[in-house]
HTML snippet that shows the backbone in 3Dmol.js (N, CA, C, O; Angstrom):
<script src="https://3Dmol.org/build/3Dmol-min.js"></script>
<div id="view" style="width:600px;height:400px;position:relative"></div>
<script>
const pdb = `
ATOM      1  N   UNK A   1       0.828  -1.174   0.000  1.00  0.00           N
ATOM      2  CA  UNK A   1       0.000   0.000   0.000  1.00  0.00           C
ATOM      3  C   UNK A   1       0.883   1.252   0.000  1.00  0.00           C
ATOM      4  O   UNK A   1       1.874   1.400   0.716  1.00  0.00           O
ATOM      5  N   UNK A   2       0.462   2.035  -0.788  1.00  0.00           N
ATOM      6  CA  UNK A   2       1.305   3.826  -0.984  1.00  0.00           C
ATOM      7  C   UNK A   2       0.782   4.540   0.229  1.00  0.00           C
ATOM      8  O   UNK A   2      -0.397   4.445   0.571  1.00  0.00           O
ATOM      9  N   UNK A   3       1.598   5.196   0.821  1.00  0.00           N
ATOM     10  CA  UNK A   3       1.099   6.062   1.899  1.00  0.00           C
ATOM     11  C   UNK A   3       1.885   7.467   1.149  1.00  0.00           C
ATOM     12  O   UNK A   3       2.748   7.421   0.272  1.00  0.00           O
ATOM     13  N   UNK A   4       1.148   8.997   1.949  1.00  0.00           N
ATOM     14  CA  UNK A   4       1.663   9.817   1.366  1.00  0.00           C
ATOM     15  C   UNK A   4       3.110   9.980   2.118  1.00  0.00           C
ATOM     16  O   UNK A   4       3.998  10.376   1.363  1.00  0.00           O
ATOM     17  N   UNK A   5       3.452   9.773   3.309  1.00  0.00           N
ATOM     18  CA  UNK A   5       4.545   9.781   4.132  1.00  0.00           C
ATOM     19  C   UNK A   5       5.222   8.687   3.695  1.00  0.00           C
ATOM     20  O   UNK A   5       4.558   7.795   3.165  1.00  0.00           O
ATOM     21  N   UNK A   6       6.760   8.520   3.834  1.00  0.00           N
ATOM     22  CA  UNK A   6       7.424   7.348   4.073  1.00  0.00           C
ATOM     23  C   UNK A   6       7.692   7.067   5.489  1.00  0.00           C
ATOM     24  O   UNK A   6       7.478   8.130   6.071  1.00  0.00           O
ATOM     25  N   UNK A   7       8.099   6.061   6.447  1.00  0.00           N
ATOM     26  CA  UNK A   7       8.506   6.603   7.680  1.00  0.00           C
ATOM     27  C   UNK A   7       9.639   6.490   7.708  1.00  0.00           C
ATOM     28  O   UNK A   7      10.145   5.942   8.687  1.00  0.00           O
ATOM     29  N   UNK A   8      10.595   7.055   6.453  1.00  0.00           N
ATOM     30  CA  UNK A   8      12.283   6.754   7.039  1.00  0.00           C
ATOM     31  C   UNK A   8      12.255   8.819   6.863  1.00  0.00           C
ATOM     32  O   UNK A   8      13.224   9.562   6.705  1.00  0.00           O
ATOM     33  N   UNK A   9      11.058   9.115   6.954  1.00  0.00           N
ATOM     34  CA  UNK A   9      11.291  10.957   6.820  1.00  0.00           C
ATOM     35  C   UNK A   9      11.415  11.242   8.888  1.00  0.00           C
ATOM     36  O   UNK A   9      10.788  11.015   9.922  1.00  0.00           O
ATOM     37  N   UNK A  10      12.667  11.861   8.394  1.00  0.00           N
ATOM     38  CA  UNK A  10      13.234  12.450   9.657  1.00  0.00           C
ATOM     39  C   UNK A  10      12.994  13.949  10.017  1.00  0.00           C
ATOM     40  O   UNK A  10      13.629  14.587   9.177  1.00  0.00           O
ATOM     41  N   UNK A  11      12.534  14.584  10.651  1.00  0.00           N
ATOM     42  CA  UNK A  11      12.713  15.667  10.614  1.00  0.00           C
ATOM     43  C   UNK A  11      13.768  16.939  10.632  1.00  0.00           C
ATOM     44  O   UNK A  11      14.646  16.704  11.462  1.00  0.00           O
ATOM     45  N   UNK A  12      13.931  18.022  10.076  1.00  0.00           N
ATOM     46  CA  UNK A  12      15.355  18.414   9.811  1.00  0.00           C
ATOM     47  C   UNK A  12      15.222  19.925  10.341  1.00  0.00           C
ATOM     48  O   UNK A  12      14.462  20.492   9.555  1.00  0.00           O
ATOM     49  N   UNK A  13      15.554  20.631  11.136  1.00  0.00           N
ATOM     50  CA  UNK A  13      15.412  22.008  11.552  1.00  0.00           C
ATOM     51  C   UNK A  13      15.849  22.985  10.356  1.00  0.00           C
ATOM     52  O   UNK A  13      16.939  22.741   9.839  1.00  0.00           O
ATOM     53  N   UNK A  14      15.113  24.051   9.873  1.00  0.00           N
ATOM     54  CA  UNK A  14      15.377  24.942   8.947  1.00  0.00           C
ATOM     55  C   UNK A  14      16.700  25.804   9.163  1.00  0.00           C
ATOM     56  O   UNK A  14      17.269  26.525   8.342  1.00  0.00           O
ATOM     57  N   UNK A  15      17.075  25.505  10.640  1.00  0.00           N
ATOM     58  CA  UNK A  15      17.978  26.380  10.511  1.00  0.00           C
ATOM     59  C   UNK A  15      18.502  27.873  10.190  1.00  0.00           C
ATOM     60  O   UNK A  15      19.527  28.271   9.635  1.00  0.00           O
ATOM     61  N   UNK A  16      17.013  28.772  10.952  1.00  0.00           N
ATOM     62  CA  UNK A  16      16.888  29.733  10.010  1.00  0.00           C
ATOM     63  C   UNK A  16      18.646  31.115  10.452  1.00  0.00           C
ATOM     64  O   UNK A  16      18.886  32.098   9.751  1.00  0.00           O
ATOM     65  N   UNK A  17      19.296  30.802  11.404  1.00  0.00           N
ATOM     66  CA  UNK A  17      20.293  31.298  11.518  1.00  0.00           C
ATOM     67  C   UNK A  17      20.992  30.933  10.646  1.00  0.00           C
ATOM     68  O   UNK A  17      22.030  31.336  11.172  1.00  0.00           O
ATOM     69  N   UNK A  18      21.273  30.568   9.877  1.00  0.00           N
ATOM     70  CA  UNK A  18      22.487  30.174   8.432  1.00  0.00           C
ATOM     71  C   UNK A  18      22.188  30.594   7.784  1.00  0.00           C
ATOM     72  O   UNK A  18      22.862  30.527   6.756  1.00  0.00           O
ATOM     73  N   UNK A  19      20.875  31.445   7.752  1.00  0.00           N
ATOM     74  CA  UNK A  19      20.360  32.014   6.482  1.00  0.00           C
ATOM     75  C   UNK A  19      21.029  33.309   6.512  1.00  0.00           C
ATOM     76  O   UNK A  19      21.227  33.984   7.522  1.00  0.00           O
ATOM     77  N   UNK A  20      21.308  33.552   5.499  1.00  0.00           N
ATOM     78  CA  UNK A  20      22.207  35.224   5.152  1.00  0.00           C
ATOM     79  C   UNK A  20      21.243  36.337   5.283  1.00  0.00           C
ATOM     80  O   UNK A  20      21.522  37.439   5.755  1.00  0.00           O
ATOM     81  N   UNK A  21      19.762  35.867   4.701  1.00  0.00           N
ATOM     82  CA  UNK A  21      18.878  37.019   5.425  1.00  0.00           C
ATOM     83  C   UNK A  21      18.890  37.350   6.676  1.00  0.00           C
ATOM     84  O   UNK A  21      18.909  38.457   7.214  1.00  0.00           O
ATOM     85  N   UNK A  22      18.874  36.047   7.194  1.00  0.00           N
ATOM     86  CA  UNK A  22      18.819  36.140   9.366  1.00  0.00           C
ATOM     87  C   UNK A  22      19.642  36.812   9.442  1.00  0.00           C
ATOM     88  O   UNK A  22      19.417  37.965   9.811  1.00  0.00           O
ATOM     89  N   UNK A  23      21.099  36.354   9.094  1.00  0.00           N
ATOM     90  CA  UNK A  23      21.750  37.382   9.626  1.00  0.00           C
ATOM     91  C   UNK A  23      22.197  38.539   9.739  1.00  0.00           C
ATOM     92  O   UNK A  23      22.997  38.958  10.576  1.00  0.00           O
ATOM     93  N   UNK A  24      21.498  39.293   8.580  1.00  0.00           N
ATOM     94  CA  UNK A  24      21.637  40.610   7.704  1.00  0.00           C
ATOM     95  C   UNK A  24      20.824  41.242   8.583  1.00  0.00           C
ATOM     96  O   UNK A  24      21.238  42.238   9.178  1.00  0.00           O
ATOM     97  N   UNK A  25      19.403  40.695   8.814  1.00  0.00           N
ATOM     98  CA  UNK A  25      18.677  41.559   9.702  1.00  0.00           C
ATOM     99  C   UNK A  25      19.355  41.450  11.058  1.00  0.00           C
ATOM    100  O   UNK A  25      19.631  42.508  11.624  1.00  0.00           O
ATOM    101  N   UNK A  26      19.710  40.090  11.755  1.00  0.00           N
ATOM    102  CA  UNK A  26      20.082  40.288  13.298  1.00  0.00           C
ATOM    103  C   UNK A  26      21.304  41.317  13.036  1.00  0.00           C
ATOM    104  O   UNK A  26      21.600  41.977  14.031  1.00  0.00           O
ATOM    105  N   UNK A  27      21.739  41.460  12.369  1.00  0.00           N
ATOM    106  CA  UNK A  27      23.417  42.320  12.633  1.00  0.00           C
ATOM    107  C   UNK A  27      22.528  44.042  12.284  1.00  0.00           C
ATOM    108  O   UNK A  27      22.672  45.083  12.926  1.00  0.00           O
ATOM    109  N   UNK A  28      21.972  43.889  11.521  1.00  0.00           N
ATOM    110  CA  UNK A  28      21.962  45.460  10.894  1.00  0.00           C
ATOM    111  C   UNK A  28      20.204  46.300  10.853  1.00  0.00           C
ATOM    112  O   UNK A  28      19.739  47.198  10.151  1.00  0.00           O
ATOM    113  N   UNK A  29      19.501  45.258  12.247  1.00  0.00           N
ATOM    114  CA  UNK A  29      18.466  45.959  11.662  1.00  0.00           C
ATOM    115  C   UNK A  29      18.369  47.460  13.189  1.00  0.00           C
ATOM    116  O   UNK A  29      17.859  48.579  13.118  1.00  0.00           O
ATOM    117  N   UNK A  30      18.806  47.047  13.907  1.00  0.00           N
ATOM    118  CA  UNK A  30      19.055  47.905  15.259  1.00  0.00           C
ATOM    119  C   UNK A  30      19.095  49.137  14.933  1.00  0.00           C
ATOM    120  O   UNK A  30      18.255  49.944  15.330  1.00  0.00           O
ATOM    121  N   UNK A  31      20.320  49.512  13.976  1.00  0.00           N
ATOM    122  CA  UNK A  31      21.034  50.302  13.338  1.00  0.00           C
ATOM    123  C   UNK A  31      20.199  51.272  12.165  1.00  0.00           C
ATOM    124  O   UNK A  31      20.254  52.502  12.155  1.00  0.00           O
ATOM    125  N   UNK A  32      19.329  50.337  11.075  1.00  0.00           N
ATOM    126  CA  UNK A  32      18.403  50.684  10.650  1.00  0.00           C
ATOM    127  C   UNK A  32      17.310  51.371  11.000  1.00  0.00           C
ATOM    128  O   UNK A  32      16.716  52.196  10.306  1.00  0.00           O
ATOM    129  N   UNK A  33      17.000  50.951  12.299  1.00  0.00           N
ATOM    130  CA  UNK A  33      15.827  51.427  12.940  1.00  0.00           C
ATOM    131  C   UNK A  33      16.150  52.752  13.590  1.00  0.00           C
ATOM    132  O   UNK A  33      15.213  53.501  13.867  1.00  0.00           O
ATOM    133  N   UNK A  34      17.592  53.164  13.900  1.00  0.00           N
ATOM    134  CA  UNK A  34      18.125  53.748  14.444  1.00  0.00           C
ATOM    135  C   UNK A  34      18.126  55.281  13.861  1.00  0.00           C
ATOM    136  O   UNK A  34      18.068  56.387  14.398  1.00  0.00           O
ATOM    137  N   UNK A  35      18.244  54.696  12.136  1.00  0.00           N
ATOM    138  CA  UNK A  35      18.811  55.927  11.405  1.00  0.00           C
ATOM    139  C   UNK A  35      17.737  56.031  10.235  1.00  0.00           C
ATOM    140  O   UNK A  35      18.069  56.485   9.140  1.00  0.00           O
ATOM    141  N   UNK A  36      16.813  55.724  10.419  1.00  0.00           N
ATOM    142  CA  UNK A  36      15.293  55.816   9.706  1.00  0.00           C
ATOM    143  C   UNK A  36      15.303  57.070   9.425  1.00  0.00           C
ATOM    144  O   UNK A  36      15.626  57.420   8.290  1.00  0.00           O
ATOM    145  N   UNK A  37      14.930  58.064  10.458  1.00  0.00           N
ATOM    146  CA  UNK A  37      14.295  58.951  10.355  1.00  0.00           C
ATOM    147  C   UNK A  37      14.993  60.178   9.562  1.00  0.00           C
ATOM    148  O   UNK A  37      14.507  61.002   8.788  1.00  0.00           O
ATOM    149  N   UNK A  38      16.328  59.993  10.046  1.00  0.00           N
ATOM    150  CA  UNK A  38      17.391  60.759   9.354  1.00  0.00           C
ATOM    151  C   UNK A  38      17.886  60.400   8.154  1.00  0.00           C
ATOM    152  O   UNK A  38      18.561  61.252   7.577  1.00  0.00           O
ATOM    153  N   UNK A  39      17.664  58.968   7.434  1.00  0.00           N
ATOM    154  CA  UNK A  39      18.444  58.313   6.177  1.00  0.00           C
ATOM    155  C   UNK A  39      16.956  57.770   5.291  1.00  0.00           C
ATOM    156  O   UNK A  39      16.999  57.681   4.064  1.00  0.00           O
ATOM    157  N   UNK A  40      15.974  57.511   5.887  1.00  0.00           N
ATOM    158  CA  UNK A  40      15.245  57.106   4.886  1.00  0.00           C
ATOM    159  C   UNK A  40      13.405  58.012   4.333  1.00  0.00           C
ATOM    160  O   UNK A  40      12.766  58.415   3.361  1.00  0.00           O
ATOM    161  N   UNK A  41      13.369  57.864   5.783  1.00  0.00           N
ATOM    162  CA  UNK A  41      12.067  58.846   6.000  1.00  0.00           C
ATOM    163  C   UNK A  41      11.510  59.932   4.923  1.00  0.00           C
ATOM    164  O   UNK A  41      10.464  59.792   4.289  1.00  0.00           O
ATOM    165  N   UNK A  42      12.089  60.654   4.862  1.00  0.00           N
ATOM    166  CA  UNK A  42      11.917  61.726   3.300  1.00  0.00           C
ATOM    167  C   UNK A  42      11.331  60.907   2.112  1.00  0.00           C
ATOM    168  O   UNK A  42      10.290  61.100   1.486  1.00  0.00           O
ATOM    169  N   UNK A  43      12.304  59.914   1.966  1.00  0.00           N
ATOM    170  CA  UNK A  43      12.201  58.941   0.525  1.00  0.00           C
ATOM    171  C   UNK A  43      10.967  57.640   0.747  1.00  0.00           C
ATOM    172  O   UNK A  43      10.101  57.362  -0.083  1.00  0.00           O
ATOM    173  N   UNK A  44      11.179  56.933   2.149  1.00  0.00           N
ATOM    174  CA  UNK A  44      10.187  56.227   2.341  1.00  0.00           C
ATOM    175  C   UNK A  44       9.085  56.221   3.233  1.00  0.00           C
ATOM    176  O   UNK A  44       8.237  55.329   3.211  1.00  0.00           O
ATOM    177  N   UNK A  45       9.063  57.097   3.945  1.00  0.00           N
ATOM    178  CA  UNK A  45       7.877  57.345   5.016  1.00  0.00           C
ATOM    179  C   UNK A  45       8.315  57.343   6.084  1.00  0.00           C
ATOM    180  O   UNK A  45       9.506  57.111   6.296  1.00  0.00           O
ATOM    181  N   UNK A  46       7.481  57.592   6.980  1.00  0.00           N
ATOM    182  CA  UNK A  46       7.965  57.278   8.563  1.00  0.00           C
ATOM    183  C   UNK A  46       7.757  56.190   9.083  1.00  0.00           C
ATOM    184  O   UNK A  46       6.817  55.537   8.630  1.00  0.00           O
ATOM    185  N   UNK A  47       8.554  55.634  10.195  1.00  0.00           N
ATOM    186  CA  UNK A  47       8.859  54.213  10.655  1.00  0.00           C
ATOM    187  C   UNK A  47       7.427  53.777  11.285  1.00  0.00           C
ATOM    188  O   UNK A  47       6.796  54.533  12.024  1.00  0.00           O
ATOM    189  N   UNK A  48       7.006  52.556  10.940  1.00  0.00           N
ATOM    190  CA  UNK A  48       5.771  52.158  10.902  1.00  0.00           C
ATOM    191  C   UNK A  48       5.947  51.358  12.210  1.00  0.00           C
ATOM    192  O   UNK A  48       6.700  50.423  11.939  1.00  0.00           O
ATOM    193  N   UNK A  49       5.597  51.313  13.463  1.00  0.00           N
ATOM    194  CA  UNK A  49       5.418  50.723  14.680  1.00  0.00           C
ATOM    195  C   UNK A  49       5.568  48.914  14.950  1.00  0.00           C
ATOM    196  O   UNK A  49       6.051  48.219  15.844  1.00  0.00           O
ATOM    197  N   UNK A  50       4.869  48.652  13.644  1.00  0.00           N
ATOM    198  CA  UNK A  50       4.381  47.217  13.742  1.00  0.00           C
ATOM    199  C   UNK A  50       5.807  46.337  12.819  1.00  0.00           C
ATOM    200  O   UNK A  50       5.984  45.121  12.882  1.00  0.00           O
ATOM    201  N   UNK A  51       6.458  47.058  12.217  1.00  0.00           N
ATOM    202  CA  UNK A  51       7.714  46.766  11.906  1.00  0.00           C
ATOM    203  C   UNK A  51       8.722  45.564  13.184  1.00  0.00           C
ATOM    204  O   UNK A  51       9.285  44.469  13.167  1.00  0.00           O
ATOM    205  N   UNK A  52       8.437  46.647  14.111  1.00  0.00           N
ATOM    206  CA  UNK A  52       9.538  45.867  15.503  1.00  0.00           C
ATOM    207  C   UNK A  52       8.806  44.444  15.162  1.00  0.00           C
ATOM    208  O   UNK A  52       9.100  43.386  14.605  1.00  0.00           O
ATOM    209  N   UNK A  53       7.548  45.103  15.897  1.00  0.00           N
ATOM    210  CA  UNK A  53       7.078  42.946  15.835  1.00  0.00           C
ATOM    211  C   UNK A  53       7.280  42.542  14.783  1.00  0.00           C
ATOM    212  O   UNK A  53       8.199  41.727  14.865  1.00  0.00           O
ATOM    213  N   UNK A  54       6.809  42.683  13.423  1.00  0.00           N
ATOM    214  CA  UNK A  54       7.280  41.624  12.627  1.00  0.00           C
ATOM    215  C   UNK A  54       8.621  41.262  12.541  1.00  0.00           C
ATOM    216  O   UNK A  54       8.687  40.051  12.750  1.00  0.00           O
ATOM    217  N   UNK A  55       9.884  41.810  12.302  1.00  0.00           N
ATOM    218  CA  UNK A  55      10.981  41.586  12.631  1.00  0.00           C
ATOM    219  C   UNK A  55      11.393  40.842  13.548  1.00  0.00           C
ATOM    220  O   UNK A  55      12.131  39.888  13.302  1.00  0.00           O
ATOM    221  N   UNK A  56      10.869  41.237  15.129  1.00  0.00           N
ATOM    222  CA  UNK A  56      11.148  40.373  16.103  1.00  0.00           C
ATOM    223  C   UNK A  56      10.620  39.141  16.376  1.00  0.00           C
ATOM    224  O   UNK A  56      11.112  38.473  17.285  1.00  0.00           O
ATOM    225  N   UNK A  57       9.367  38.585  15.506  1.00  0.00           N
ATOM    226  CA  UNK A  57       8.866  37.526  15.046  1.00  0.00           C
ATOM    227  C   UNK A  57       9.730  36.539  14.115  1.00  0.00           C
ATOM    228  O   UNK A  57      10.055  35.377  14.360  1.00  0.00           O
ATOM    229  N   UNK A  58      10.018  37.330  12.965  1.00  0.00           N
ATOM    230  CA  UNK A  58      11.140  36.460  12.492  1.00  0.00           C
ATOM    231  C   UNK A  58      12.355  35.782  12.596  1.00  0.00           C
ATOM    232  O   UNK A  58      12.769  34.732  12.106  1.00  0.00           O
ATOM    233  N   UNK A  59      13.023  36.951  13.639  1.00  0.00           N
ATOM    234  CA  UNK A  59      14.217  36.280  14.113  1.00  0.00           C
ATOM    235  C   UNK A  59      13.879  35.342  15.359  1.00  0.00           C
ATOM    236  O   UNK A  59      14.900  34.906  15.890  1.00  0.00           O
ATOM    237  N   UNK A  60      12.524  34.876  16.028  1.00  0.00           N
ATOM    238  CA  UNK A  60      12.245  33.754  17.002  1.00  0.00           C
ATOM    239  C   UNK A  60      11.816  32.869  16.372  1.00  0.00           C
ATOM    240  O   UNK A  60      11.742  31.742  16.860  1.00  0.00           O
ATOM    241  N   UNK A  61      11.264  33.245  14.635  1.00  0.00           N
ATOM    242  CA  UNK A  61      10.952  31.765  13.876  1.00  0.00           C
ATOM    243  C   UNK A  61      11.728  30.701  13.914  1.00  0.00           C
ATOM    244  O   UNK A  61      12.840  30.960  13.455  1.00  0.00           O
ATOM    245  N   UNK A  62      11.576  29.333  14.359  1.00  0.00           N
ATOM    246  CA  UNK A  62      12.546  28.552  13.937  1.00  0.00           C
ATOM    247  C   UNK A  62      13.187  28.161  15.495  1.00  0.00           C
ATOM    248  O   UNK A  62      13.907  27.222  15.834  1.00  0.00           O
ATOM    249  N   UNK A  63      12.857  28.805  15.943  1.00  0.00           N
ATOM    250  CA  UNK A  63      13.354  28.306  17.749  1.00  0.00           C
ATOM    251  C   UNK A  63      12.623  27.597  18.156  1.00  0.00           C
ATOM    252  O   UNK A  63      11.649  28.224  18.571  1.00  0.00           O
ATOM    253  N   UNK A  64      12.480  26.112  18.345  1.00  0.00           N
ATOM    254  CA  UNK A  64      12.189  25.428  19.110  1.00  0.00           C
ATOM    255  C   UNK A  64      11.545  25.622  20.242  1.00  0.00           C
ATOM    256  O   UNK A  64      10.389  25.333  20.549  1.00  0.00           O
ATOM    257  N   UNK A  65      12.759  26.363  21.102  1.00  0.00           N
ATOM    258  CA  UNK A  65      12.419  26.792  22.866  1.00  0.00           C
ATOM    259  C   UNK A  65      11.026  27.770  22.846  1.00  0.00           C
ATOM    260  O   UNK A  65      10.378  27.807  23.892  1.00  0.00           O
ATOM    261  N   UNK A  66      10.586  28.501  21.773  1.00  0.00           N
ATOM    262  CA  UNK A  66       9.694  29.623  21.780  1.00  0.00           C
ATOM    263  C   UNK A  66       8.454  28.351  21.371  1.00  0.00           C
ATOM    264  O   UNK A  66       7.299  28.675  21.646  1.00  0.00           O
ATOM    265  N   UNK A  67       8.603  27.337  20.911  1.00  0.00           N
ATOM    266  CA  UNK A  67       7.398  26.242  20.597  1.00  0.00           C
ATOM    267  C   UNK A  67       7.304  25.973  19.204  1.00  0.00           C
ATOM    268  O   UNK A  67       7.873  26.561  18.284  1.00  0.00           O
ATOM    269  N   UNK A  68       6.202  24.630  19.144  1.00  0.00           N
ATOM    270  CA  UNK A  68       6.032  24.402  17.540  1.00  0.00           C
ATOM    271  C   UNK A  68       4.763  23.454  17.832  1.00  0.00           C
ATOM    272  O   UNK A  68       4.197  23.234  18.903  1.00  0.00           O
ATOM    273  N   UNK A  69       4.529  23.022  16.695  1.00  0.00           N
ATOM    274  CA  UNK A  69       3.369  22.479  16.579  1.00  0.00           C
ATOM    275  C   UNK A  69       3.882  21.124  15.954  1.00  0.00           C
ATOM    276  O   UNK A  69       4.765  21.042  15.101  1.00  0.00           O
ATOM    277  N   UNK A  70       2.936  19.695  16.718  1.00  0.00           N
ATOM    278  CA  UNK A  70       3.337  18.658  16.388  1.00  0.00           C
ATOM    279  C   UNK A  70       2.151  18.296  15.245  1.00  0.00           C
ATOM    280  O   UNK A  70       1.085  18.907  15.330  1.00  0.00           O
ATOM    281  N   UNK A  71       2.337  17.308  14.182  1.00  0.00           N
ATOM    282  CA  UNK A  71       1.045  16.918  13.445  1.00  0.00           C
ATOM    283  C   UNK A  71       0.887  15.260  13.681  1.00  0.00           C
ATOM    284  O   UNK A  71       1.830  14.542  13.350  1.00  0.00           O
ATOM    285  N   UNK A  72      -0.126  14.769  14.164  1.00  0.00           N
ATOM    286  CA  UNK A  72      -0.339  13.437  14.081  1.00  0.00           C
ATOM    287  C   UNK A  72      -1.552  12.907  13.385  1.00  0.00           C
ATOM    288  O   UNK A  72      -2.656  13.348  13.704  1.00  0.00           O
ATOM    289  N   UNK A  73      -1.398  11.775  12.236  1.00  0.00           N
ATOM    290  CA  UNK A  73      -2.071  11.630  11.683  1.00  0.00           C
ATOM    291  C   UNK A  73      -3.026  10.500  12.427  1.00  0.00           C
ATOM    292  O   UNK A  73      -2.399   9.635  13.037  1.00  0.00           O
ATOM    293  N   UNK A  74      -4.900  10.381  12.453  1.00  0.00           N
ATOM    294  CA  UNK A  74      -4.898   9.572  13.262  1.00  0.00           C
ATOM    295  C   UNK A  74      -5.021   8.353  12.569  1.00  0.00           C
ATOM    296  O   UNK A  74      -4.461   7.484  13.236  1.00  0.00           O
ATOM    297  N   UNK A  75      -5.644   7.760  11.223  1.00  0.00           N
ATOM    298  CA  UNK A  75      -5.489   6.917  11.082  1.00  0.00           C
ATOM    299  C   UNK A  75      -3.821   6.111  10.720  1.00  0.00           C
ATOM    300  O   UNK A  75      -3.651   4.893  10.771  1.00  0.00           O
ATOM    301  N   UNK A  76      -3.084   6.801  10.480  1.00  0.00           N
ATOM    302  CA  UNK A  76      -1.565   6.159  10.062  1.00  0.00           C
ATOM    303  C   UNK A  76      -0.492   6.080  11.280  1.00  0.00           C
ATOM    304  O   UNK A  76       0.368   5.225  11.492  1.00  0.00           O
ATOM    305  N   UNK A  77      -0.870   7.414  12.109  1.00  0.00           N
ATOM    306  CA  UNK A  77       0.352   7.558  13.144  1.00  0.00           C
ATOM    307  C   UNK A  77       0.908   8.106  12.942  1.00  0.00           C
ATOM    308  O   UNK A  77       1.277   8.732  13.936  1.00  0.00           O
ATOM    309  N   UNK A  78       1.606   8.545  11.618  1.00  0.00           N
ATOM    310  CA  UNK A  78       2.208   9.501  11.375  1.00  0.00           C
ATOM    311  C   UNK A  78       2.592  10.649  12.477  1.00  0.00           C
ATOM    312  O   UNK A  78       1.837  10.984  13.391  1.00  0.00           O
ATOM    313  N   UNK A  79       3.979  11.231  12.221  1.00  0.00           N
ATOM    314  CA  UNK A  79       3.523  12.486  12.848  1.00  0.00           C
ATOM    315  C   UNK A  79       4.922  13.315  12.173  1.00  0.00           C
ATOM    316  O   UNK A  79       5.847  12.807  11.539  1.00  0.00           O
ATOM    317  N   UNK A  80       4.765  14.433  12.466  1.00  0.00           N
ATOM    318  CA  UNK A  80       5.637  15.585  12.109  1.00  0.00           C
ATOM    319  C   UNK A  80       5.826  16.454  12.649  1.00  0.00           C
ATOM    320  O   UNK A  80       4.786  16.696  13.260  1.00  0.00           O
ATOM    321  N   UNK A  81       7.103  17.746  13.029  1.00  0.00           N
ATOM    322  CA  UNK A  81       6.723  18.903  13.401  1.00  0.00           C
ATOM    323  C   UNK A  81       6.655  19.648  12.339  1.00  0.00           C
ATOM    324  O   UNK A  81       6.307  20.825  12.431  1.00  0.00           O
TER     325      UNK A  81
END
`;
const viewer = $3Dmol.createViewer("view");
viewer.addModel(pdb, "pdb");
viewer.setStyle({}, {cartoon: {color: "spectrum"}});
viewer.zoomTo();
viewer.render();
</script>
């Protein structure tokens, strides 16, 4: 019988710190936020509030310790995070 899972699938963390985006924002967005008003503001608007959170959302994506969601299938067993 075909199942849509195999069970030799392991799960693999994204790893989102190796990503060159992650780290572009963790190193340089402080700085950005810093010099908005004076370097960009004129050309792009003023710094929009809800910015922090999304940002600070992204860089906790992918952490474990902050939580995740398990999936279990009920007729197969399956499961996944």
């Amino acid at each position: 019988m075909l199942t849509a899972f195999s069970r030799a699938e392991v799960y693999t963390p994204r790893s989102p710190r190796k990503n060159q985006y992650y780290r572009c924002v963790e190193a340089h967005f402080e700085e950005l936020e810093g010099t908005w008003e004076d370097r960009y503001q004129k050309e792009y608007g003023y710094w929009r509030p809800y910015v922090l959170d999304v940002i600070y959302k992204y860089l906790d994506c992918g952490d474990l310790h902050l939580g995740f969601a398990r999936v279990k299938c009920d007729d197969c067993n399956h499961e996944y995070l």
